[in-house]
TIMARDREN-510593 format. One record per residue: residue number from 1; residue in one letter; x, y, z of N, C-alpha, C in turn. Coordinates in steps of 0.2 Angstrom, whole numbers, plus 2048, in hexadecimal, padded with zeros to 3 digits. Atoms other than C-alpha are relative to their C-alpha. Example, Ala and Ser with C-alpha at 12.3 -4.5 7.8 and 13.67 -1.06 7.14 Angstrom:
   i aa n_px n_py n_pz ca_px ca_py ca_pz c_px c_py c_pz
   1  A  804  7FA  800   83E   7EA   827  804  806  800
   2  S  7FC  7FA  7FF   844   7FB   824  7FC  805  803
END
This chain:
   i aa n_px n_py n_pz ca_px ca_py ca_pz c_px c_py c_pz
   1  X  7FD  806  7FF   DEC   69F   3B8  7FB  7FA  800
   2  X  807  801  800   DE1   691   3B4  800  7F9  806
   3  X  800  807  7FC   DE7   684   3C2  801  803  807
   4  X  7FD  7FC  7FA   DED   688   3D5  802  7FA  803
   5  X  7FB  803  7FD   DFB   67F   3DC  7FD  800  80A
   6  X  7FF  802  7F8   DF9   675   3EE  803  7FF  803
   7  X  7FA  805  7FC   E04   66F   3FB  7FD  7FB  804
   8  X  7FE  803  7FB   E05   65F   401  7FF  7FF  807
   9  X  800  7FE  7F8   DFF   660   414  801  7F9  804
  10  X  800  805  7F9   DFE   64C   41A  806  7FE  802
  11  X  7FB  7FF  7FE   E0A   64C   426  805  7F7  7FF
  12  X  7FE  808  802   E0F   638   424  803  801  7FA
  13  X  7FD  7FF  808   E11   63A   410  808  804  801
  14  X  7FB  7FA  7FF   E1D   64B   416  805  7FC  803
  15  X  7F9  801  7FC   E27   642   423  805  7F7  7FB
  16  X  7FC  805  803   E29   631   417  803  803  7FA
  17  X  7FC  7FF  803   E2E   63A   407  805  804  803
  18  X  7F9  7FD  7FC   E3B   647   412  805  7F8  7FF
  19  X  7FC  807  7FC   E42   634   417  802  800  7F8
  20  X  7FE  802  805   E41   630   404  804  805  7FD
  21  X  7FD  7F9  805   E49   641   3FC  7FC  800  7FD
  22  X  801  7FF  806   E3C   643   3F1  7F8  808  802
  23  X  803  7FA  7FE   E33   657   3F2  7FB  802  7FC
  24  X  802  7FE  804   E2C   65A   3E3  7F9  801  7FD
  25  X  806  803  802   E1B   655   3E2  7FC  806  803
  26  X  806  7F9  7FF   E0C   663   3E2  7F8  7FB  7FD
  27  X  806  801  800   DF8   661   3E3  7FE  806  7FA
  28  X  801  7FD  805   DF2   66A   3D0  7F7  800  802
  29  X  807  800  7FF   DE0   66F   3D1  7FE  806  7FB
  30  X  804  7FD  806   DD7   677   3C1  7FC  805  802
  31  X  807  7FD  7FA   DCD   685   3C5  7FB  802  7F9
  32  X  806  7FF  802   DC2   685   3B5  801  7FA  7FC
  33  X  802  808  800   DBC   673   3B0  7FA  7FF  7F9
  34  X  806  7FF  802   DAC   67B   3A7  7FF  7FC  7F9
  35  X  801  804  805   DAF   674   398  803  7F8  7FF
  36  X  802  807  800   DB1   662   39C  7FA  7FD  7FF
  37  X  806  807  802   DA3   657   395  800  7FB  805
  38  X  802  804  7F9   DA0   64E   3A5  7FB  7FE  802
  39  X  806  800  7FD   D90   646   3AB  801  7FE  807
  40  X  801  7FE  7F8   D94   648   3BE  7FC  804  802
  41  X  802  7FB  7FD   D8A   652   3C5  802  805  807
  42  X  7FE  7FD  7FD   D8F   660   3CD  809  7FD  801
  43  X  7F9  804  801   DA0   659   3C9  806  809  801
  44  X  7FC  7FE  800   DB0   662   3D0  807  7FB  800
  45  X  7FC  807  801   DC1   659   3CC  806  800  806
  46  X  7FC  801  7FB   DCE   655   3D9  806  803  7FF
  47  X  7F9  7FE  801   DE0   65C   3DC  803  7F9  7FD
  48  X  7FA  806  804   DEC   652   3D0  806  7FF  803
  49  X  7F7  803  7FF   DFD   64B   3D8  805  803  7FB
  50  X  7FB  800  807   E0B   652   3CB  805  801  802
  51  X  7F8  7FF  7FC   E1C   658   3CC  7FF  80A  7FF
  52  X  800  7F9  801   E21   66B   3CF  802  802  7F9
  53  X  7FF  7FF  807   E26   66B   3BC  7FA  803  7FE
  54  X  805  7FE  802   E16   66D   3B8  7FF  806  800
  55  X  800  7FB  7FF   E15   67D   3BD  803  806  7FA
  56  X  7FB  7FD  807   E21   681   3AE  7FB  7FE  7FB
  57  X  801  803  807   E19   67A   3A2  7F7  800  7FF
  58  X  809  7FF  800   E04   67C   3A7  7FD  804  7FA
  59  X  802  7FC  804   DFF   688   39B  802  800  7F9
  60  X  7FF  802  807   E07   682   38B  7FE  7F8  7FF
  61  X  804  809  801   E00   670   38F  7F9  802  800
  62  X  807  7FD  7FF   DEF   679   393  7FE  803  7F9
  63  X  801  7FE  807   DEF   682   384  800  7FD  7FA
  64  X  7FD  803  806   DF6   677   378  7FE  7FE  7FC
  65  X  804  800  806   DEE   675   368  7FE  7FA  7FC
  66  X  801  805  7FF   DE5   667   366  7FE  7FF  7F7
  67  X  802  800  809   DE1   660   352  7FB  7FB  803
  68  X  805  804  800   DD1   657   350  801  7F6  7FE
  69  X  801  807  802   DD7   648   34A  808  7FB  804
  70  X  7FC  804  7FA   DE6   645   358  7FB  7F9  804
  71  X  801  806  7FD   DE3   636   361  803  7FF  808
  72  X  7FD  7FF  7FA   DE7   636   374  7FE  7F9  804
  73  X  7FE  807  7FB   DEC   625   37F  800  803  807
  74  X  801  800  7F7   DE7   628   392  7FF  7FD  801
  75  X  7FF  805  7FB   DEB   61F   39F  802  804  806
  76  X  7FB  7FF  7FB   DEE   621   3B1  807  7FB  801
  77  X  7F9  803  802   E02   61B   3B2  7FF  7F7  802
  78  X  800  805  7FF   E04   609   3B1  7FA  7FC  7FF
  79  X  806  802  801   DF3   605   3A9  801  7FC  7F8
  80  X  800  802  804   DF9   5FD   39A  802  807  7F9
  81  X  800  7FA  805   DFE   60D   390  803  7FF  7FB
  82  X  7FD  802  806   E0C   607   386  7FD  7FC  7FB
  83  X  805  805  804   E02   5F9   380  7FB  803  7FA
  84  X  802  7FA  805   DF6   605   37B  801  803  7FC
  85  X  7FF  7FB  803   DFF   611   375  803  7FC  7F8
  86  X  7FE  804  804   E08   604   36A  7FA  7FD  7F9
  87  X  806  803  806   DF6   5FB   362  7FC  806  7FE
  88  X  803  7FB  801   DF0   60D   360  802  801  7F9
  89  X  7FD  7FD  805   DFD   612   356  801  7FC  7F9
  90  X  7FD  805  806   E00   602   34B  7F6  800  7FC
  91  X  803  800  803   DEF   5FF   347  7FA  808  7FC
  92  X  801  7F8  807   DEB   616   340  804  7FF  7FD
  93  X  7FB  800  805   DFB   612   339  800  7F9  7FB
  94  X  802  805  807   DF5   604   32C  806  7FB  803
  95  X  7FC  807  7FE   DFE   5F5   336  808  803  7FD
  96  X  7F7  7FD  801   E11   600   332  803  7FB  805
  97  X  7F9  805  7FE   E1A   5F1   33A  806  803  800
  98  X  7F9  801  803   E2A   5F6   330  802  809  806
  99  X  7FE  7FA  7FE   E29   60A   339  801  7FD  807
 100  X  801  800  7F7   E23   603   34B  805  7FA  802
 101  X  7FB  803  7FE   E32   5F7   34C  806  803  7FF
 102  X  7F9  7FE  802   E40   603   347  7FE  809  804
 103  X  7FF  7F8  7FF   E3A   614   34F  7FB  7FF  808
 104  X  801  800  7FB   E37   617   361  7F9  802  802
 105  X  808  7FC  7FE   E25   617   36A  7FF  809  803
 106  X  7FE  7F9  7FC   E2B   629   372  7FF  804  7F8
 107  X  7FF  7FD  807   E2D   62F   360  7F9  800  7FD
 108  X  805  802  804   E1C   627   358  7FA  802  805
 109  X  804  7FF  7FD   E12   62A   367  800  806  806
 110  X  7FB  7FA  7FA   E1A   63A   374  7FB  7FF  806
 111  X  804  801  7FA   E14   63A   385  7FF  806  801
 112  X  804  7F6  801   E0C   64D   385  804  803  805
 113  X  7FD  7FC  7FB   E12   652   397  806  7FF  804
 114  X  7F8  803  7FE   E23   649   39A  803  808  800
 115  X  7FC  7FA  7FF   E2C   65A   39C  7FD  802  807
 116  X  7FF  7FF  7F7   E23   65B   3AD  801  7FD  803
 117  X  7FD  806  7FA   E29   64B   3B6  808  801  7FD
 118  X  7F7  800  802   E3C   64E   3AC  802  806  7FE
 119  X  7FE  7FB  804   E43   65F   3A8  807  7FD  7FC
 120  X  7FE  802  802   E4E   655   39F  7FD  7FE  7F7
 121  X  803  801  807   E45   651   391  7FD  804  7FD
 122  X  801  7FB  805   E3E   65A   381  7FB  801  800
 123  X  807  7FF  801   E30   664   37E  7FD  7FD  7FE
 124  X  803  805  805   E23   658   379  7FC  805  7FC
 125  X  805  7F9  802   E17   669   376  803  800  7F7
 126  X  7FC  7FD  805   E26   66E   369  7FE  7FC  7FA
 127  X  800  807  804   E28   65D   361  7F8  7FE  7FD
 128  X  806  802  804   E16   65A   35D  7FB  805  7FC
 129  X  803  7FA  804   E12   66B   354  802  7FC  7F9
 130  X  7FF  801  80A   E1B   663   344  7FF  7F7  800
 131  X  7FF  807  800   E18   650   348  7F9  7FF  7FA
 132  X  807  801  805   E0C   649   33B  7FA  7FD  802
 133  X  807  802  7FF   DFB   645   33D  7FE  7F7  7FB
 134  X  805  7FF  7F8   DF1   63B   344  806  7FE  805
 135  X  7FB  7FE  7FA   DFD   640   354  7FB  7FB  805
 136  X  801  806  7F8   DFC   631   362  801  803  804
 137  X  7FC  7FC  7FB   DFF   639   371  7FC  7FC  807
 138  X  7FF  803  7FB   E00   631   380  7FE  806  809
 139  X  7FF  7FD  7FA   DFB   63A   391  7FD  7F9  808
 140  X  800  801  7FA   DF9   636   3A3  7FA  804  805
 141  X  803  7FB  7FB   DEE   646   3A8  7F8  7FC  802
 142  X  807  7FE  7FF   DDD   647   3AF  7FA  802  7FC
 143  X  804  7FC  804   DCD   64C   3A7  801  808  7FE
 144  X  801  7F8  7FF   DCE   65D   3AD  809  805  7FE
 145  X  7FD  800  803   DE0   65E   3A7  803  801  7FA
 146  X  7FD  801  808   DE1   65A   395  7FD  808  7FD
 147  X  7FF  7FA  802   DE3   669   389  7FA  803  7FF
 148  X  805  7FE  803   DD3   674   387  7FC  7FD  7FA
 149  X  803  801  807   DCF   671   375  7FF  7F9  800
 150  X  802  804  801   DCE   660   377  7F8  800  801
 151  X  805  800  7FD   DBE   663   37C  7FA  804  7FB
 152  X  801  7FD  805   DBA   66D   36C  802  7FD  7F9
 153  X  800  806  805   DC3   662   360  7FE  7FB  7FF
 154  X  803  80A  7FF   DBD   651   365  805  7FC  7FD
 155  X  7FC  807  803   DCC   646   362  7FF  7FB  802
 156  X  803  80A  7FC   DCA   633   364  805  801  806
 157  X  7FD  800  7FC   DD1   630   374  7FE  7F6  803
 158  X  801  806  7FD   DD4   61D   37A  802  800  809
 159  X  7FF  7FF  7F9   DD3   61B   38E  801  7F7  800
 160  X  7FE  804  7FF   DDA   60D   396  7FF  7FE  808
 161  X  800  7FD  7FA   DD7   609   3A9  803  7F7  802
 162  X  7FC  807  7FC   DDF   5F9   3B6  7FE  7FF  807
 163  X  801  802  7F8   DDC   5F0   3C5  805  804  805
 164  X  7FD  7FE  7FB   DDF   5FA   3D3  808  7FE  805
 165  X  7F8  804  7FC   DEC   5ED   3DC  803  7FF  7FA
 166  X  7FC  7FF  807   DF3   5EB   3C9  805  807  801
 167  X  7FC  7FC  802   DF9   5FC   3C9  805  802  807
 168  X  7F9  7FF  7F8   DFF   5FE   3DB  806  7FF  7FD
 169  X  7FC  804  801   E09   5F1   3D8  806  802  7F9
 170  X  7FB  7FD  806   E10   5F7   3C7  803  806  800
 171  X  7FF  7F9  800   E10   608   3CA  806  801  805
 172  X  7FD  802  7FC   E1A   604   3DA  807  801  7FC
 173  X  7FB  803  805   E28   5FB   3CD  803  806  7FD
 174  X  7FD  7FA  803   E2A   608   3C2  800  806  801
 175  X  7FC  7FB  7FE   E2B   615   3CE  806  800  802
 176  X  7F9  7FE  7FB   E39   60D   3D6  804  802  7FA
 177  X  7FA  7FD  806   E43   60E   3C5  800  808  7FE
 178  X  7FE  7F9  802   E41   61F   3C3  7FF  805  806
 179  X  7FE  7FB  7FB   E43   628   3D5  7FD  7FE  806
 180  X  804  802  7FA   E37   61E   3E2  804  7FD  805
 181  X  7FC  803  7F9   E43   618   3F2  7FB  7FA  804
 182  X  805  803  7FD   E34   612   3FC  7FE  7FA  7FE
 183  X  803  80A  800   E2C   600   400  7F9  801  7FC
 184  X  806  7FE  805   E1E   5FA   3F7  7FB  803  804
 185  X  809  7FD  7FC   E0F   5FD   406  804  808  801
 186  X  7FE  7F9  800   E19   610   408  7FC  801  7FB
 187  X  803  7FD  806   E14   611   3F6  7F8  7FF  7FE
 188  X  807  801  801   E02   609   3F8  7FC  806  805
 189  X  804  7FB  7F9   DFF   616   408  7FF  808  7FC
 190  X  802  7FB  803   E04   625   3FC  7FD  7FE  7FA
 191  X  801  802  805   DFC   61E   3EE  7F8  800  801
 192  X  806  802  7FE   DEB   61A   3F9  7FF  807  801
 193  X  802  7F8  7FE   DEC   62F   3FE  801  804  7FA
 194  X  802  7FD  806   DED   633   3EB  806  804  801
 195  X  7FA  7FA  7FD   DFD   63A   3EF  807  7FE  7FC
 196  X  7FA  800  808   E08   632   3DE  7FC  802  7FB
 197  X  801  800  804   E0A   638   3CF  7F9  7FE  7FC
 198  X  805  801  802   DF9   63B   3C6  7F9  7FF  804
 199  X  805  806  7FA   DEF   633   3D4  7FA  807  803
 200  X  805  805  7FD   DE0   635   3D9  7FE  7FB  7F9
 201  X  804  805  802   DDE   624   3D1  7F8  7FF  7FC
 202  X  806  802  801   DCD   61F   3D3  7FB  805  7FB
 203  X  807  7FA  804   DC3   631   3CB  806  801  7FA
 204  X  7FC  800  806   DD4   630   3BE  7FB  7FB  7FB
 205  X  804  806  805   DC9   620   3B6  7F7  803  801
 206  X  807  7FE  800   DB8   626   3BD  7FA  806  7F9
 207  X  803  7FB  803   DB7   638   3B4  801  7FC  7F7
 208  X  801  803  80A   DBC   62D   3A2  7FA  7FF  7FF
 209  X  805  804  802   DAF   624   3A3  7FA  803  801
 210  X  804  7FB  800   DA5   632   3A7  7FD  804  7FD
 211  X  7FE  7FD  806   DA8   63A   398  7F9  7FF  7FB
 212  X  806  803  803   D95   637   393  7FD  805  7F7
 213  X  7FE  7FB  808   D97   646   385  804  802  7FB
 214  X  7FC  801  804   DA5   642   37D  7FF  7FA  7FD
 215  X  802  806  802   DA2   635   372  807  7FD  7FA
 216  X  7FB  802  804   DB3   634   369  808  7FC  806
 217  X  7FB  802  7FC   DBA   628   379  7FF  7F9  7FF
 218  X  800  809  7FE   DBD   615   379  804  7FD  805
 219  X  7FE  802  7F9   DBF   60C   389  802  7FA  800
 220  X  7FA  808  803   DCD   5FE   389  7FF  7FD  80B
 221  X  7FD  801  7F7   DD2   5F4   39B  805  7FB  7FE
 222  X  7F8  805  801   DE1   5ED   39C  7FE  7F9  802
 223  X  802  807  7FE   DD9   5DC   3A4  7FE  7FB  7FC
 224  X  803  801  808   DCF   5DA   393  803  800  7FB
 225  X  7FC  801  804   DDD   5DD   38A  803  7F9  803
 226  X  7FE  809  800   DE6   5CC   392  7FC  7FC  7FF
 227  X  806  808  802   DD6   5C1   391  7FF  800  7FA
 228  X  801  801  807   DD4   5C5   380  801  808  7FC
 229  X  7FE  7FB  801   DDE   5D2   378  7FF  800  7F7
 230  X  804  800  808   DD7   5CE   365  7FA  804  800
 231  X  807  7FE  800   DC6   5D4   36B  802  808  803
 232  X  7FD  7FB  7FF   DCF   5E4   372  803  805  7FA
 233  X  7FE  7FE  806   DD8   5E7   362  7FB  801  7F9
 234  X  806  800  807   DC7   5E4   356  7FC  807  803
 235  X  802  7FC  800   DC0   5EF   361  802  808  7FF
 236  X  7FE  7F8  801   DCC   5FD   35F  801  804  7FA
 237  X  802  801  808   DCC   5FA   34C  7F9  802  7FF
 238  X  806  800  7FF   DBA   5FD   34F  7FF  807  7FF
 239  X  803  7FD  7FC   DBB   60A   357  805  807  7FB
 240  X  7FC  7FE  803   DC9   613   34A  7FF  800  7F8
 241  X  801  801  808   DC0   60D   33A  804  7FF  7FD
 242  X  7FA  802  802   DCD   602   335  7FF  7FB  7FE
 243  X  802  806  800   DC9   5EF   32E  80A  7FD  7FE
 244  X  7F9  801  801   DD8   5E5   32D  7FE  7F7  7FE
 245  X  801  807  802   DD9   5D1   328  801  7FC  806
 246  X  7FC  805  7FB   DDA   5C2   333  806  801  802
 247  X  7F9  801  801   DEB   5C0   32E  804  806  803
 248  X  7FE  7FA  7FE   DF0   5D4   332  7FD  7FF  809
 249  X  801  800  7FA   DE7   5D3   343  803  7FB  805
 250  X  7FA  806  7FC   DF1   5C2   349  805  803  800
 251  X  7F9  7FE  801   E01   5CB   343  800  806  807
 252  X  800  7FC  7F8   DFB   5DA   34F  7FE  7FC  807
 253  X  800  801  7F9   DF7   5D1   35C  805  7FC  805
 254  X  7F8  803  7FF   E09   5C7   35D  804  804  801
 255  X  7FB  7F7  7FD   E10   5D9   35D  7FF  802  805
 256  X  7FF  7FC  7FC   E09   5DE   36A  7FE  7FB  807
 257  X  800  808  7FB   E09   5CC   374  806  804  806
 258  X  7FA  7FB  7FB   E15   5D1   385  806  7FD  7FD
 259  X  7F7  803  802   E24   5C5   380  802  806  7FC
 260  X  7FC  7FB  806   E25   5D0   36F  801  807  802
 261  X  802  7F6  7FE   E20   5E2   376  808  7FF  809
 262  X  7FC  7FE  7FA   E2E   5DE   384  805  7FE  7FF
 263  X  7FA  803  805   E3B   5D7   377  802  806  7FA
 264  X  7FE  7FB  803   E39   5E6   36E  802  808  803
 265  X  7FF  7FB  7FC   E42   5F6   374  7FE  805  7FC
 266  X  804  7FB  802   E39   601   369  7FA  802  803
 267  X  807  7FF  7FD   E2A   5FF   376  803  801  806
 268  X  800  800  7F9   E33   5F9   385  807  806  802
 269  X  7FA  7FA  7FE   E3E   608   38D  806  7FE  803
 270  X  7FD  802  7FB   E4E   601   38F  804  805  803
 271  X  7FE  7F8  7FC   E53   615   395  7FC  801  805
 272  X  806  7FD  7FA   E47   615   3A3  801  7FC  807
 273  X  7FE  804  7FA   E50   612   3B4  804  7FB  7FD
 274  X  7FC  805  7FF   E5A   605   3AF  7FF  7F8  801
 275  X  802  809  7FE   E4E   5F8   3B2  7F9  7FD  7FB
 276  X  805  804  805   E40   5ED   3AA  7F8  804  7FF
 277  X  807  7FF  7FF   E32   5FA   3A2  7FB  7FD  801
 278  X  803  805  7FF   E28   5EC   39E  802  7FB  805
 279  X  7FD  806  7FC   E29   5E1   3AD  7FB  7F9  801
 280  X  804  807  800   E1B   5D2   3AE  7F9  800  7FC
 281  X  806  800  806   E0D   5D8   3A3  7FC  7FB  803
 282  X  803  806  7FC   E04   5CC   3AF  7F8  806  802
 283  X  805  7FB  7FA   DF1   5D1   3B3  7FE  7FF  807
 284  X  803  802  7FB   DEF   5C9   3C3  807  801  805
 285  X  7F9  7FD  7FE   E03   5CF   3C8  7FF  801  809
 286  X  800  801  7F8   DFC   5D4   3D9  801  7FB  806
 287  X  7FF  804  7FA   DF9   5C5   3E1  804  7FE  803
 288  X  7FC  803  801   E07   5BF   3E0  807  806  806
 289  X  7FC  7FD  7FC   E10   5D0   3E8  7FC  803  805
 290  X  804  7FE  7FB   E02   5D7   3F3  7FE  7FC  805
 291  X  802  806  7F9   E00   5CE   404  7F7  802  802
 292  X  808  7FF  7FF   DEE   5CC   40B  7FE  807  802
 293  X  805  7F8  7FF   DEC   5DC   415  804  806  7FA
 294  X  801  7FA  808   DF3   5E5   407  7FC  802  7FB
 295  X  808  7FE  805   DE5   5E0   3FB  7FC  801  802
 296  X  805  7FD  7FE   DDA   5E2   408  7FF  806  801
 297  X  803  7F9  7FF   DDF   5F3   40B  7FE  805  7FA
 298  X  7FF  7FE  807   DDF   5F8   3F8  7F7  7FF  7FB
 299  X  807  801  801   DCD   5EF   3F7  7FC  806  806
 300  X  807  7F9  7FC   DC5   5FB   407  805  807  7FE
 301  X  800  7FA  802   DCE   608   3FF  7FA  803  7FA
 302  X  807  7FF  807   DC3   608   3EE  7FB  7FF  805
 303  X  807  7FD  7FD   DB4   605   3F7  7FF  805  804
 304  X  7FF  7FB  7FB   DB7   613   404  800  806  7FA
 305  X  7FF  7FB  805   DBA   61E   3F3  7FB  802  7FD
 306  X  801  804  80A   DB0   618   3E4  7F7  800  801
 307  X  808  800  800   D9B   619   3E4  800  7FA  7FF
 308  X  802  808  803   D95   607   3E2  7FF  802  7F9
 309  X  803  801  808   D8E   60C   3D2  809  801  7FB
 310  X  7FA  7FF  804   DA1   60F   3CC  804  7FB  803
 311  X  7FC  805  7FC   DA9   5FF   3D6  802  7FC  7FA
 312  X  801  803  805   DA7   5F5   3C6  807  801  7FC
 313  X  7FC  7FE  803   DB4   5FF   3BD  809  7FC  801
 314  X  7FB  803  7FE   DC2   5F8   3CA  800  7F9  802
 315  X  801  807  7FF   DBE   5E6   3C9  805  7FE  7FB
 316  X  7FC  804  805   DCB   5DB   3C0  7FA  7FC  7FC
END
């Protein structure tokens, strides 16, 4: 078995979710890491927050057969992923406007491990044996999660990462649409104990950028996409070996402006919860719903976590 399953122990997390009905959630921990390209030293990775699905499903996402010239979109959730996933796919796909306005981002892009958060949905495993290349695939894991062989093929991989009280905040939002009960500082207390989906946070964006031996990764931030999402885009063209025209480059980047990307339902999910995937696309969104001791706590939480020398990362 190549992971060990934990429980759950802080009793506050146990007695708030009991209140909310929600059971499900386990601590995942990898017990062989060796072939990560990591410059940590003496680096061990953290138990991952997931759902008990996973358990079903570990071993065919661990082994899963990686092609060299996949393309993988990581993000911790609510870091700008669609986004991503969206400008990724348009500009390997030679500006296909005509495909990426009539055919779903789920379809053009899969999200690798969706069969562990919904037994409801379709192997993505399955569906990507016969998808064609270059295969966009979207995940949410950890370093020490993603398939073995990436680490032997080298596919390009785009990383994306987000202010801390950014993602609270959004992460919050689009939990509640799909199963969160819970207030927002409920969701900021489990959320500070790395006790949602995906979380720990902080070493989720640390170990990317730690990736000192991988050299086929480029490092986006959703911040930098607002202030200037043309220099974001030249760089991913860049970084893609793709040249495109002024005129081609304006058209992408009014594609992937928020009005358009949250007018179009081929991006925005209007299946998900019921309520608004895309909801303010704002980068500065906190202030606005976080009260002062909330960004205070959010602010001595990262430094309480985070090396100084890695502080930098969570600055807006």
């Amino acid at each position: 078995m190549a992971f060990e399953y934990l429980p759950i122990t802080d009793p506050t997390w146990i007695e708030t979710n009991e209140q909310l009905n929600i059971s499900d959630y386990i601590l995942v921990k990898p017990k062989n890491y060796s072939q990560v390209p990591i410059g940590i030293p003496n680096w061990e990775p953290q138990p991952c927050c997931l759902s008990e699905l996973f358990k079903t499903w570990a071993h065919e996402l661990h082994q899963f057969e990686v092609k060299p010239d996949d393309v993988w979109v990581v993000t911790y959730p609510k870091n700008g992923t669609t986004w991503a996933q969206e400008m990724v796919w348009l500009i390997c796909n030679d500006l296909n406007f005509e495909t990426a306005l009539n055919t779903h981002l789920r379809q053009r892009s899969p999200f690798f491990e969706i069969s562990t958060l919904d037994k409801d949905r379709s192997n993505t495993v399955e569906f990507l044996k016969t998808a064609p290349s270059p295969r966009i695939i979207k995940t949410h894991f950890p370093v020490a999660l993603l398939p073995t062989q990436i680490w032997t093929m080298k596919p390009k991989i785009v990383h994306v990462k987000r202010n801390p009280k950014s993602v609270a905040v959004s992460y919050y939002h689009h939990s509640r649409m799909a199963h969160y009960k819970g207030s927002l500082d409920q969701f900021i207390q489990s959320f500070k104990k790395d006790l949602e989906y995906y979380s720990p946070y902080h070493s989720h964006v640390i170990e990317y950028y730690e990736l000192q031996n991988y050299e086929n990764i480029l490092y986006l931030s959703y911040e930098d996409m607002k202030r200037d999402l043309r220099s974001s885009v030249l760089r991913t063209c860049q970084f893609f070996g793709k040249t495109y025209t002024d005129e081609q480059i304006e058209q992408l980047c009014q594609h992937l402006s928020f009005d358009s990307m949250k007018a179009n339902d081929n991006v925005n999910y209007k299946d998900f919860g019921g309520g608004k995937f895309m909801r303010q696309g704002s980068a500065d969104g906190w202030k606005r719903e976080l009260n002062a001791d909330q960004i205070a706590e959010i602010d001595r939480w990262t430094e309480s976590v985070v090396e100084e020398k890695y502080r930098y990362l969570f600055e807006a």
